[in-house]
C-alpha positions as CSV (number, residue, x, y, z in Angstrom):
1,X,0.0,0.0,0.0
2,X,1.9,3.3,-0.7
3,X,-1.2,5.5,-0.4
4,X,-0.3,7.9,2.7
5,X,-2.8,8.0,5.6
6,X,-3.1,11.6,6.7
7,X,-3.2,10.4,10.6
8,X,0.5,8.9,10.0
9,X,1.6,12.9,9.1
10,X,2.3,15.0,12.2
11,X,1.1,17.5,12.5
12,X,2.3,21.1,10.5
13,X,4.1,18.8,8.3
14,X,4.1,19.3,4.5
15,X,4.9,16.3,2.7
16,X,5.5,17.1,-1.2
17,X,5.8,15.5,-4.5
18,X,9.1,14.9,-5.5
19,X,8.6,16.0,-9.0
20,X,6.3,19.2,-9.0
21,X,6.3,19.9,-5.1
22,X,2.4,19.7,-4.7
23,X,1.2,18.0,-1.7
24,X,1.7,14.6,-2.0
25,X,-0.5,11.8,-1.7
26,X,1.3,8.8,-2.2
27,X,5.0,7.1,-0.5
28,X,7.5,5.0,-2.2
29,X,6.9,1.9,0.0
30,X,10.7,0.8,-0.5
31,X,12.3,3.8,1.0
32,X,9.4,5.3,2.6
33,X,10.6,8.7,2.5
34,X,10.1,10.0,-0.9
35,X,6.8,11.2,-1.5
36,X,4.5,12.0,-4.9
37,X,1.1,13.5,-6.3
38,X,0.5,10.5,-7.5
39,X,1.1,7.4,-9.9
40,X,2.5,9.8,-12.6
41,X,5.1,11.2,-11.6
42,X,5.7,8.6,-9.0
43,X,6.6,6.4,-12.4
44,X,8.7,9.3,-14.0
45,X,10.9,9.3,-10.9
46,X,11.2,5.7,-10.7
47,X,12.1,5.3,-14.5
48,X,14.3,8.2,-14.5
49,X,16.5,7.9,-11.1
50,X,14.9,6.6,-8.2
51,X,15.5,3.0,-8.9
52,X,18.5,3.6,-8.8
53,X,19.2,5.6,-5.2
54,X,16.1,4.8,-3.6
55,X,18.2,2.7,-0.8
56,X,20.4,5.5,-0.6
57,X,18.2,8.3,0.2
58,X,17.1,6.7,3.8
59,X,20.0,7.8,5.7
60,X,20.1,11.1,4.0
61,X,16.3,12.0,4.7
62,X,15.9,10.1,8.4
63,X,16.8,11.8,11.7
64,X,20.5,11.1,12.5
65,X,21.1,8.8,15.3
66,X,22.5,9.8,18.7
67,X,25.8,9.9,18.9
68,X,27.8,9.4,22.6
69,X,30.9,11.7,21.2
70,X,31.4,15.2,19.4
71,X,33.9,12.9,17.2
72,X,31.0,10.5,16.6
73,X,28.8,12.8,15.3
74,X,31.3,15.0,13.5
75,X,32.4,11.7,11.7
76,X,28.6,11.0,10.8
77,X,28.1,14.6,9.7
78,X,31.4,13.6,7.4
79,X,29.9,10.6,5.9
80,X,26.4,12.6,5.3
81,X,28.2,14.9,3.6
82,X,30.1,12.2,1.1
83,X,26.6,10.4,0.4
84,X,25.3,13.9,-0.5
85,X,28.6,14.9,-2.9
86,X,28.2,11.1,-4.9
87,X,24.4,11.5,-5.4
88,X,25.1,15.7,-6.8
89,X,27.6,13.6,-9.2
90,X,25.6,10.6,-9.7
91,X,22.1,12.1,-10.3
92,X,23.9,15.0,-12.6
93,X,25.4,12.2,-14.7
94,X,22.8,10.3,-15.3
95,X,20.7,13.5,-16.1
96,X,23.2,14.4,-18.8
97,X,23.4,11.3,-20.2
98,X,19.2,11.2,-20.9
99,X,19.9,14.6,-22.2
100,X,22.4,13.4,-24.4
101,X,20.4,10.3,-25.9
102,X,17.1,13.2,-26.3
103,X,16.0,11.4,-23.8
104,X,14.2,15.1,-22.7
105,X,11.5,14.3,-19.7
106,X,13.3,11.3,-18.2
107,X,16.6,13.5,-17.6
108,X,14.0,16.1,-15.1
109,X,13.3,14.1,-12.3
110,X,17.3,13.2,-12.0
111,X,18.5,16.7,-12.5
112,X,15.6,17.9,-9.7
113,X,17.1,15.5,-7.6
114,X,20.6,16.8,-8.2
115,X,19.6,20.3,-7.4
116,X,18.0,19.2,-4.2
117,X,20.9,17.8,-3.0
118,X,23.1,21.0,-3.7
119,X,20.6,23.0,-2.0
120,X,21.1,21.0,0.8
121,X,25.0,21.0,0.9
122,X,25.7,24.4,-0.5
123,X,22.7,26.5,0.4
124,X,19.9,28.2,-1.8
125,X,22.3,31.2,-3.3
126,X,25.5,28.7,-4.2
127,X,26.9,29.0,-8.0
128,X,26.9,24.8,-7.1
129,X,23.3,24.9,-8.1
130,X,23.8,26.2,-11.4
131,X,25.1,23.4,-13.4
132,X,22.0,21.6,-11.9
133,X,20.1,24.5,-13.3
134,X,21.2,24.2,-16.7
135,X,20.5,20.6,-17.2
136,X,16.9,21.2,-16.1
137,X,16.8,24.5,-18.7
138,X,18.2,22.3,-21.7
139,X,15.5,19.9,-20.8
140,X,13.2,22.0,-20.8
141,X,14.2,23.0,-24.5
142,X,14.3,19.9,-25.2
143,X,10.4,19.4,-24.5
144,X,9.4,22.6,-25.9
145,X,9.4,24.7,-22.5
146,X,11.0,27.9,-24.1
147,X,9.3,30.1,-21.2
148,X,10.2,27.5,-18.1
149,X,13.8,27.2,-20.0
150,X,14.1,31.0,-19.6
151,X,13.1,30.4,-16.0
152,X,15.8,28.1,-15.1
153,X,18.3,29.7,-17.1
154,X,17.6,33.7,-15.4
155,X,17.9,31.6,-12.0
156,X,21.2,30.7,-13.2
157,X,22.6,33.6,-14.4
158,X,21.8,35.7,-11.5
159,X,23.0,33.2,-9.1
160,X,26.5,33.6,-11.1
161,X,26.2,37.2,-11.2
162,X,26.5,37.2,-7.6
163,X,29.0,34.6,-7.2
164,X,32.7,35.9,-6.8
165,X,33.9,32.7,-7.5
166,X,32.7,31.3,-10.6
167,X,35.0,28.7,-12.4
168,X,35.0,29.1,-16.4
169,X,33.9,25.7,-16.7
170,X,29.9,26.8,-15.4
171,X,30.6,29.9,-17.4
172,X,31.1,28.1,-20.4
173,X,28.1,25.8,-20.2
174,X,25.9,28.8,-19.2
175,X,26.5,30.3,-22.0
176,X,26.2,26.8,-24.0
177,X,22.3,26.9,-22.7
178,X,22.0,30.5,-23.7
179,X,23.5,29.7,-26.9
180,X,20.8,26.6,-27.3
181,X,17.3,28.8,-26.3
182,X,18.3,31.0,-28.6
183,X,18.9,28.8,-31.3
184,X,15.6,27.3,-30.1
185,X,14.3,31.1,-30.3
186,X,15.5,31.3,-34.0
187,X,17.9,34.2,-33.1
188,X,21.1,33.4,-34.4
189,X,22.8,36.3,-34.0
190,X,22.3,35.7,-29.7
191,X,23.1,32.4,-30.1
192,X,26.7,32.5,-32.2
193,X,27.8,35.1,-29.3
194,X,26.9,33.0,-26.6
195,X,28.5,29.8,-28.2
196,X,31.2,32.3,-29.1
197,X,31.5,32.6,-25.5
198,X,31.1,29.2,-24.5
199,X,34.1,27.9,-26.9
200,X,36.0,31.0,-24.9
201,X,35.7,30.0,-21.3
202,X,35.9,26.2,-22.3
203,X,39.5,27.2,-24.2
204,X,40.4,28.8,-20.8
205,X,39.5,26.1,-18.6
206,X,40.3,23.0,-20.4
207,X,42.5,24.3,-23.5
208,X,41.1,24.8,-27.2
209,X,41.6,20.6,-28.2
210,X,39.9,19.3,-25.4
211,X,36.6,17.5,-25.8
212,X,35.0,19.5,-23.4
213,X,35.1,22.3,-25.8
214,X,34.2,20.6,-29.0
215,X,30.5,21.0,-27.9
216,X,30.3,24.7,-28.7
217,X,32.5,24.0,-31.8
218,X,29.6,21.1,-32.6
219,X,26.3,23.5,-31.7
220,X,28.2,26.4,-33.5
221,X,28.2,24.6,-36.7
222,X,25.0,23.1,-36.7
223,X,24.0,27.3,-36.8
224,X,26.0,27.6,-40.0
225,X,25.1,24.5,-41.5
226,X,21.5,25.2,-40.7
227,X,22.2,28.9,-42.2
228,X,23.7,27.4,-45.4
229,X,27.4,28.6,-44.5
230,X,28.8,25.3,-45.6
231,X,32.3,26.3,-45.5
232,X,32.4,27.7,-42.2
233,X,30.5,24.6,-40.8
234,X,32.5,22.4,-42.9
235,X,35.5,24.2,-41.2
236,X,33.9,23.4,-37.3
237,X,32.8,19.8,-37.9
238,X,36.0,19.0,-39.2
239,X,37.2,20.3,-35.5
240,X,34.7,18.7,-33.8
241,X,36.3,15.2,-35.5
242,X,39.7,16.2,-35.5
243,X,39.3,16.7,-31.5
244,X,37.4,13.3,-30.3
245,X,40.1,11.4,-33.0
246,X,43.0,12.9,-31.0
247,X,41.0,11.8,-27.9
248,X,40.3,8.7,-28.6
249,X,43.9,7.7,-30.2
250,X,45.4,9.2,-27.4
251,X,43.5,7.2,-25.1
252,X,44.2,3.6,-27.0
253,X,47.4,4.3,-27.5
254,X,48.1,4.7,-23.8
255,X,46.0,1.4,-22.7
256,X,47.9,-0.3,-25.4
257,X,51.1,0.4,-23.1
258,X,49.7,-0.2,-20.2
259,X,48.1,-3.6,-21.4
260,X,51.9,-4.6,-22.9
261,X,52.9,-3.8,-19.4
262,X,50.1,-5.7,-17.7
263,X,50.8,-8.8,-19.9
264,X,54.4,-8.9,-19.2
265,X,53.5,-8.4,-15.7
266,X,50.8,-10.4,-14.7
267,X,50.0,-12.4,-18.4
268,X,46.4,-10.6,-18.4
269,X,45.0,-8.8,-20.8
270,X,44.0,-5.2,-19.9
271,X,40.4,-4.2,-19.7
272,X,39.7,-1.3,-22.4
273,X,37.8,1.6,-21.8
274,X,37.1,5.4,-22.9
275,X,38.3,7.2,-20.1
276,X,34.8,8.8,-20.5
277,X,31.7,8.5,-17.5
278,X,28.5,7.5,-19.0
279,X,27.5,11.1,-20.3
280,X,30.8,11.8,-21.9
281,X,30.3,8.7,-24.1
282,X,26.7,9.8,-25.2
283,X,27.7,13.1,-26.0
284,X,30.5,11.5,-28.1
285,X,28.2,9.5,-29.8
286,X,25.9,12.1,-30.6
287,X,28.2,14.6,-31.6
288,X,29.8,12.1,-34.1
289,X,26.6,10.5,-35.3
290,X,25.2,14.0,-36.4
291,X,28.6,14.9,-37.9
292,X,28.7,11.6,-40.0
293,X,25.0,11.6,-40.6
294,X,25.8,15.2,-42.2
295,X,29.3,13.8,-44.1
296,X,27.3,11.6,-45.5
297,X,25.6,13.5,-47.7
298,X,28.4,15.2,-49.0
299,X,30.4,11.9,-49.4
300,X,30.6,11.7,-53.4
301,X,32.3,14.9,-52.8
302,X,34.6,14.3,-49.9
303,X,34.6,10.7,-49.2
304,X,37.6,11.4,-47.2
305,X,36.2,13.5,-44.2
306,X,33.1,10.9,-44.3
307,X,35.7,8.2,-43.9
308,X,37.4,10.0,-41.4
309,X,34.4,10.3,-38.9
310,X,33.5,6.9,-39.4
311,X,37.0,5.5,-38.1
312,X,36.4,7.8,-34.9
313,X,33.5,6.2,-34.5
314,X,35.2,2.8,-34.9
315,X,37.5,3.2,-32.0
316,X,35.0,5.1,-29.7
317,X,33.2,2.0,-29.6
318,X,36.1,-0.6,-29.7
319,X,36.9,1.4,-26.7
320,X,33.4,1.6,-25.2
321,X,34.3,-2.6,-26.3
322,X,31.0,-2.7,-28.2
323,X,32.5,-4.5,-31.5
324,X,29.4,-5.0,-33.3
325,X,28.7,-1.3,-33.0
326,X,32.6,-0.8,-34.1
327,X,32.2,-3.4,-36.8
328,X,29.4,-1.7,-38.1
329,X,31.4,1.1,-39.1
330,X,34.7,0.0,-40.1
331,X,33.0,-2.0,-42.6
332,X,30.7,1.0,-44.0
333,X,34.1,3.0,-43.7
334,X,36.0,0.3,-45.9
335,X,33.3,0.0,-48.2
336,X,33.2,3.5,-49.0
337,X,36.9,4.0,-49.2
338,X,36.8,0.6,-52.2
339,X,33.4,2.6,-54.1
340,X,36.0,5.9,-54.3
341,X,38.7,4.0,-54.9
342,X,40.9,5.7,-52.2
343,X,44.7,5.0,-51.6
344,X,45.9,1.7,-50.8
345,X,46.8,3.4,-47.2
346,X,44.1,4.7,-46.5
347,X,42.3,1.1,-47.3
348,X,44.6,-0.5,-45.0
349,X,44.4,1.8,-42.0
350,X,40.5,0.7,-42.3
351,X,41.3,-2.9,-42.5
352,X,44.0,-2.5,-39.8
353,X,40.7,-1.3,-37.5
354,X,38.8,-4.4,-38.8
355,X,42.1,-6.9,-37.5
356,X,41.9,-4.9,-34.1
357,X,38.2,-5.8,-33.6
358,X,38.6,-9.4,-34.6
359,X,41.2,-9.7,-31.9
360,X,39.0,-8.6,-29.7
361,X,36.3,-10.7,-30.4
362,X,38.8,-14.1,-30.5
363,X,40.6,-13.2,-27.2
364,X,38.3,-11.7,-25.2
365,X,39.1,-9.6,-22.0
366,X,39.7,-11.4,-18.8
């Protein structure tokens, strides 16, 4: 029964929904302390995040215990405050990754959880809330919500405004969601100075190569390509690839070492991986998708770049060690390299990628 029986409530308590903050009606019978409206948005929580902390919000929302020491309790208020810094990071990922798959409504209820829990360990006026703040406004885009996107996104301006202490990284992906609602707005103008911006304080906090600025070189082009300014989004996307190839290479190249070493050592092979959490490898697979979906059709003309996206693709997921997926596109990248009849080297680069997932496949990891 998770119906709540208004004689179990004391008194002058408000219970809320989780969701939409009305008075709540119903209680999730496994935790018992999370409350809802009702069986809507009781389902929306439980699809989007809480089956996945619902164990881990009892200590965090049940009267501490007594404690028979001021190290006791200073040591409990210490571990309260670690559960509350993994769910910020937990919830937030997992709301970015939905975002990243357009996976719009189910990313709210995680990224209103993640905001909740900064409020709670940084207080209502923190520049921690605003990243939270940003995921719920690009959300919100993404469902049509221009005017409750505006919302979120004035809530976190002003909050940085006020902050002394704001890192370029939140700068930067403000002005990423500014950049998006007014792309969403159809002002294009707004929305290539606010990416402008955004590629600025990414280049300052992470460097102009890094992945975590090809996303304003990625939304910037989609605004020239969508303006018919081929050559100047030609000119971005080819950044956009240049900078997750780099990546990626980088990143095999250096668990190829350390597997030679771990083989030597230990006669194991060495588990692969991106380096990437959950949200970092959707966003690389949707900014690479959309940049091959759009080399595509240009490939009679420059088969090359089309080629060149694929085999990024390729190691993203030999890395992410989904081979079919990296299968998949070595074997459209080969094919289109015999139609055009590209160089011999180029061919075998491609087939070199097609040898590398066979391996795979015939010794798997252990």
């Amino acid at each position: 029964m998770d119906i709540i029986c208004p004689l179990a409530v004391p008194k002058g308590r408000r219970l809320c929904c989780e969701v939409c903050e009305a008075p709540a009606e119903r209680v999730c019978t496994a935790c018992t302390v999370t409350y809802y409206c009702g069986v809507v948005h009781q389902r929306a929580d439980w699809d989007s995040i809480h089956e996945k902390i619902c164990q881990l919000l009892i200590p965090l929302r049940t009267t501490m215990p007594f404690y028979n020491s001021e190290e006791e309790r200073q040591h409990g208020l210490q571990q309260l405050r670690q559960r509350q810094k993994h769910l910020i990071e937990f919830c937030y990922t997992v709301a970015q990754k939905y975002l990243f798959e357009g996976k719009h409504e189910a990313a709210v209820p995680a990224a209103l959880h993640s905001l909740r829990f900064r409020m709670n360990l940084h207080g209502l006026s923190s520049v921690e809330l605003v990243p939270a703040y940003l995921l719920l406004a690009e959300a919100s885009l993404g469902l049509g919500q221009i005017v409750q996107a505006e919302e979120y996104l004035s809530q976190a301006q002003w909050t940085v405004l006020k902050s002394t202490e704001c890192s370029y990284a939140i700068q930067s992906l403000l002005h990423r969601n500014l950049g998006l609602l007014h792309i969403a707005k159809e002002n294009y103008e707004e929305a290539r100075y606010h990416l402008a911006n955004d590629i600025y304080f990414a280049s300052c906090a992470f460097g102009t190569e890094d992945i975590r600025t090809s996303g304003g070189y990625f939304h910037l082009a989609n605004i020239f390509y969508g303006l018919k300014k081929l050559d100047v989004a030609d000119t971005l996307y080819t950044k956009v690839s240049e900078i997750w190839s780099k990546y990626l290479n980088n990143r095999y190249q250096v668990l190829s070492e350390a597997r030679i070493q771990q083989i030597d050592l230990l006669g194991k092979r060495f588990e692969t991986d991106t380096g990437l959490d959950e949200a970092q490898e959707a966003e690389a697979i949707q900014i690479l998708t959309s940049v091959w979906n759009i080399r595509e059709s240009t490939s009679d003309t420059a088969p090359q770049k089309t080629i060149f996206v694929l085999n990024t693709l390729v190691m993203l997921y030999y890395l992410m060690m989904h081979s079919s997926k990296a299968q998949e596109y070595a074997e459209r990248a080969f094919g289109l390299a015999k139609e055009h009849h590209l160089s011999v080297h180029e061919q075998s680069t491609i087939q070199e990628l097609l040898s590398l997932i066979s391996a795979e496949e015939t010794h798997p990891v252990t």
